[in-house]
MIRO-826302 format. One record per residue (C-alpha): residue in one letter; z, y, x. Coordinates in steps of 0.25 Angstrom, whole numbers, plus 5000, padded with zeros to 4 digits. Layout:
<atoms>
AZYX
...
</atoms>
This chain:
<atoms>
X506949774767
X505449784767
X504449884774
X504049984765
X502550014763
X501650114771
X500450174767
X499350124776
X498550244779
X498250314793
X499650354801
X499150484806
X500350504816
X499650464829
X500850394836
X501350324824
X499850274821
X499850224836
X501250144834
X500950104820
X499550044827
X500249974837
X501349894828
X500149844817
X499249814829
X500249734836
X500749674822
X499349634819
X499149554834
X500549474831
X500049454816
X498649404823
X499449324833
X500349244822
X499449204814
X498549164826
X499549074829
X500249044815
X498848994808
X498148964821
X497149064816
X496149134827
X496549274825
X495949394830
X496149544831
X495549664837
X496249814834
X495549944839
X496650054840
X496250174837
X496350224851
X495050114853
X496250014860
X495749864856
X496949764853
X496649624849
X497149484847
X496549354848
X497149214847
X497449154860
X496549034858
X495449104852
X494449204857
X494049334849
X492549314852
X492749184846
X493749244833
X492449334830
X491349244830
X492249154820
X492149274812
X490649294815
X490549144808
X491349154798
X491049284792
X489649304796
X490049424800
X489249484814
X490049564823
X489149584832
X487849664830
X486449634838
X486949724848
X488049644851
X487249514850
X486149594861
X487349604871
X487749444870
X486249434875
X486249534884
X487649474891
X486949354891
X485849394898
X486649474908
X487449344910
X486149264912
X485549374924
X486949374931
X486749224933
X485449244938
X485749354948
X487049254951
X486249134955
X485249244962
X486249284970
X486649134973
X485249114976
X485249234987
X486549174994
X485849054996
X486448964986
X485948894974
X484548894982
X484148754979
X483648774964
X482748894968
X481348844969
X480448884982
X479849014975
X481349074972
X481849034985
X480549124991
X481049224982
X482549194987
X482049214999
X481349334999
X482449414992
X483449375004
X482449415016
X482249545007
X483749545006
X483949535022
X482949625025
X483749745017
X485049705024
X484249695038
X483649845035
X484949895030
X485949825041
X484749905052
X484950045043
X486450025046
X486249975061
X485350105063
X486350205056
X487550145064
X486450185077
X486250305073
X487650345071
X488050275083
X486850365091
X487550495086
X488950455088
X488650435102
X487750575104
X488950635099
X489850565108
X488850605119
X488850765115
X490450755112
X490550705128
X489750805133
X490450905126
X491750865131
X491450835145
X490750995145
X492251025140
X492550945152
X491551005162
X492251145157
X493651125157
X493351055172
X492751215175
X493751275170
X494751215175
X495451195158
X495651095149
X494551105139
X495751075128
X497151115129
X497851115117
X499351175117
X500251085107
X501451155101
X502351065092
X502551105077
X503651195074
X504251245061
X504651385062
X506051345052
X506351505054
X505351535046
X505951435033
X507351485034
</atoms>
């Protein structure tokens, strides 16, 4: 006994729309799979639910770069527009600059020197004294900070002992501890719960 036919049209009901999507998706992937690996065929496949969730599938030993520029060739079909193309260039040139800042940065822990001619290693060497002076004039900022605060930690101190040793002077006088405290433990009234 055979399936009977459906009309293919929109399902409107959102939770059988969802369920429906996920049975033909995953269908589609194992259809994809088998004949990937039935007809040793490169096979790709890219689905955009409608909740913008991407599912694809690509034969193991291919990439899908590669799957779409087979298609590029043989269709003559572009799909990539300039804008696309600008951004190859661009990646590229980003990818150029982050090697030369790498082999700068080489250059300023001292290795890889020996290729620099005398001119860059002038240049070299004016960028670490520049370098080293900043680090002197900041490590002096932090010394004098730490100073200061020690100098007004220490005026307090001085004003804190006076004080206390006044409290001191005065309790000697008046013949009274300048604190007493009077410590009574903690006690539930459970009369009061009852």
């Amino acid at each position: 006994m055979g399936r009977g036919k459906i009309e293919i049209k929109r399902i409107e009901n959102a939770n059988n729309r969802q369920v429906t999507y996920s049975k033909r998706r995953n269908g589609l992937i194992k259809k994809a799979k088998e004949i990937s690996v039935l007809c040793n065929a490169k096979v790709s496949v890219i689905i955009f639910g409608g909740s913008k969730k991407v599912h694809e599938y690509c034969t193991p030993s291919a990439k899908m770069t590669d799957i779409l520029d087979e298609y590029h060739r043989q269709c003559g079909k572009r799909l990539w527009d300039a804008k696309h193309e600008n951004l190859n260039s661009e990646i590229d040139r980003i990818k150029k600059e982050n090697d030369n800042l790498q082999i700068k940065l080489r250059h300023l822990n001292g290795q890889d020197i020996n290729s620099l001619n005398h001119k860059e290693l002038i240049v070299l060497e004016d960028v670490l004294e520049n370098g080293l002076d900043f680090v002197r004039d900041h490590k002096m900022e932090f010394i004098n900070t730490h100073r200061r605060n020690h100098k007004m930690l220490e005026e307090q101190n001085k004003e804190l002992n006076y004080y206390v040793q006044q409290l001191q002077d005065y309790s000697k006088s008046h013949h009274q501890m300048p604190f007493t405290f009077r410590v009574q433990p903690l006690q539930l009234n459970l009369q009061e719960r009852i």
